[in-house]
C-alpha positions in Angstrom: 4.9 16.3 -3.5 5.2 12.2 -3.6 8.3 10.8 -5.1 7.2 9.2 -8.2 7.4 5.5 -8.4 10.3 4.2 -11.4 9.5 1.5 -13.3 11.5 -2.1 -13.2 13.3 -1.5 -16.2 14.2 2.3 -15.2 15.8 0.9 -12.0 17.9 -1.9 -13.6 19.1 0.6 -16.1 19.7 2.6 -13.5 21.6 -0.4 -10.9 23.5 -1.0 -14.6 24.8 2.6 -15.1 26.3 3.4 -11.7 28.0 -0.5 -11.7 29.3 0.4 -15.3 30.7 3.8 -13.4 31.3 1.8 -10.6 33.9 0.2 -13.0 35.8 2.9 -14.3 35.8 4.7 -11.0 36.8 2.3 -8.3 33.9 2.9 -6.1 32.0 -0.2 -5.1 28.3 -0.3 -6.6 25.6 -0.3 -3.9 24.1 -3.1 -2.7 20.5 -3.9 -3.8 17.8 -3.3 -1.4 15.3 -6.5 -0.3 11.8 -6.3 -0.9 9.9 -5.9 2.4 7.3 -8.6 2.9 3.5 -7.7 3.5 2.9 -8.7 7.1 -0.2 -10.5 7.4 -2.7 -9.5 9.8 -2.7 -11.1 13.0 -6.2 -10.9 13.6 -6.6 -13.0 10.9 -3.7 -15.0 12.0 -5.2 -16.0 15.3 -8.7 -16.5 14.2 -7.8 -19.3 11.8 -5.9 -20.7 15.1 -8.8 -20.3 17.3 -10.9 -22.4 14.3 -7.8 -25.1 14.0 -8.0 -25.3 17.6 -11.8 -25.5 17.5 -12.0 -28.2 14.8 -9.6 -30.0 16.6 -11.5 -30.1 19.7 -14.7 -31.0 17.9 -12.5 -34.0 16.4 -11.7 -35.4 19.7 -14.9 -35.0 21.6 -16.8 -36.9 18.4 -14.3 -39.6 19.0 -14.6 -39.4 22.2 -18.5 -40.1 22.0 -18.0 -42.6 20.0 -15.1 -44.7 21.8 -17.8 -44.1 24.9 -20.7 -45.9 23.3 -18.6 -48.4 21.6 -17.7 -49.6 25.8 -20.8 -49.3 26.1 -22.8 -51.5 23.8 -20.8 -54.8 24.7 -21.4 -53.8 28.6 -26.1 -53.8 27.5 -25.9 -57.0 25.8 -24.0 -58.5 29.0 -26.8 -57.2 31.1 -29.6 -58.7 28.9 -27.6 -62.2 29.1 -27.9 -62.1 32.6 -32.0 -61.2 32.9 -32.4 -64.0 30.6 -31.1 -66.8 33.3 
């Protein structure tokens, strides 16, 4: 059968009795267990990396594209200066 979950208070009444013992008895009270963390997924962990990554890419090329046409403009109206002589 499944070990029945205590409530908070339960267990710091609890931690507080064996330390009160603890006291009278010599014996060191135990040391409080940490709280596991919930590990994330790491599907979900590398899909939001891929999208960073993705986003980022899409960043640069739009700059790209538009450092590219920004040479270019200045480079058309030369061009035209020249047909015009």
């Amino acid at each position: 059968m499944a070990k029945k979950k205590k409530g908070a208070l339960a267990k710091r009444a609890a931690e507080l009795e064996a330390a009160v013992a603890g006291l009278f008895t010599g014996t060191p009270a135990k040391k409080k267990a940490k709280k596991k963390k919930a590990k994330k997924a790491k599907v979900v962990k590398a899909t939001k990396k891929v999208a960073k990554k993705a986003k980022k890419s899409a960043k640069k090329a739009v700059k790209k594209a538009a450092k590219k046409a920004a040479k270019k403009a200045p480079a058309k109206k030369k061009a035209k200066r020249k047909a015009k002589k």
